[in-house]
N, C-alpha and C positions, 0 to 999 in steps of 0.2 A: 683414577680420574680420567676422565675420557675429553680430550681436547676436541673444541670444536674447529672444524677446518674453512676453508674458503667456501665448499660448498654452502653452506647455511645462510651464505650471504646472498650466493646465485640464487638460491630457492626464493629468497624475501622479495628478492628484485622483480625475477618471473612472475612473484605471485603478486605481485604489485603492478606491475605493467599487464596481468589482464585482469585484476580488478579496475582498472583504468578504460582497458576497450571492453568490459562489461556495461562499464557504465556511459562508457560513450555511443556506443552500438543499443543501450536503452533509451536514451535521451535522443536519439537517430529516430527510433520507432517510433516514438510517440512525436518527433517533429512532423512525421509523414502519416501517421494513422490516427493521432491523437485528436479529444472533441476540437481543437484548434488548427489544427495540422493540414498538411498540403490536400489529402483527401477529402476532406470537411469543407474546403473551400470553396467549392460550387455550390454545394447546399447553401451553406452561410449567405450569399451573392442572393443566391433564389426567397431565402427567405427574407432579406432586406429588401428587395423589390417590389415582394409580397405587402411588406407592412409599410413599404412608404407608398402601394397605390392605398391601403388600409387607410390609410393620414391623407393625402389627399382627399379623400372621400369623407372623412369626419370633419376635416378643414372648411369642406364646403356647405357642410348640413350647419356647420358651426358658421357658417358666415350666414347661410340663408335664415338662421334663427335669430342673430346679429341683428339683422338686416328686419324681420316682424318685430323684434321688440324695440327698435326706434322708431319702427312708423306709429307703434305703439304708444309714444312718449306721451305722458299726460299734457305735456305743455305744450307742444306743437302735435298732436294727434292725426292721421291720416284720414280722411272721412268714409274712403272707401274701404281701409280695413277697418276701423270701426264695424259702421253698414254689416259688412261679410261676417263680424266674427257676432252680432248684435242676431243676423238673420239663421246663424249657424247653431246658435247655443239657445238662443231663445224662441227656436222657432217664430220670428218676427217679420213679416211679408207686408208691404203697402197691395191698398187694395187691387190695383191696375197693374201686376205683375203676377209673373207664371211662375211656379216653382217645378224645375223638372228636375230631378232626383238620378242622380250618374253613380253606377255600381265601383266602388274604387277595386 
């Protein structure tokens, strides 16, 4: 029978202390290269900027839309957008006006 010695123990510990900075030197890399990570951080920044002028810009189509469908309102109605949308859709012109027609 073959005793085992002290070595066997150094071997487990060794092999333990670099499955240890295996994993901590993996969890490193992807702190700094990973889709989160320190590299990714300027894009991330650029692409947020990107979508909050995005939002701004739908905020405001969303307000100017806001904004026709009360003048809209059947109970207080606007006369002039009335008028605009009456002369737009139903080709509707009084006789003593000019229609001059603009390329959008």
């Amino acid at each position: 029978m073959r005793r085992r010695g002290p070595f066997t123990a150094i071997h487990k510990a060794k092999a333990t202390q670099h499955a240890a900075l295996a994993c901590l030197l993996a969890m490193g890399g992807i702190a700094i290269a990973g889709p989160s990570g320190l590299l990714a951080w300027s894009e991330n920044l650029r692409l947020l900027d990107k979508r909050q002028a995005q939002l701004a810009e739908i905020e405001a189509q969303r307000d100017a839309l806001a904004n026709r469908v009360a003048l809209l309102d059947p109970k207080n109605a606007d006369p002039d957008m009335v008028g605009e949308l009456l002369r737009s859709q139903l080709n509707v012109v009084h006789p003593d006006e000019v229609v001059i027609k603009l390329e959008d």
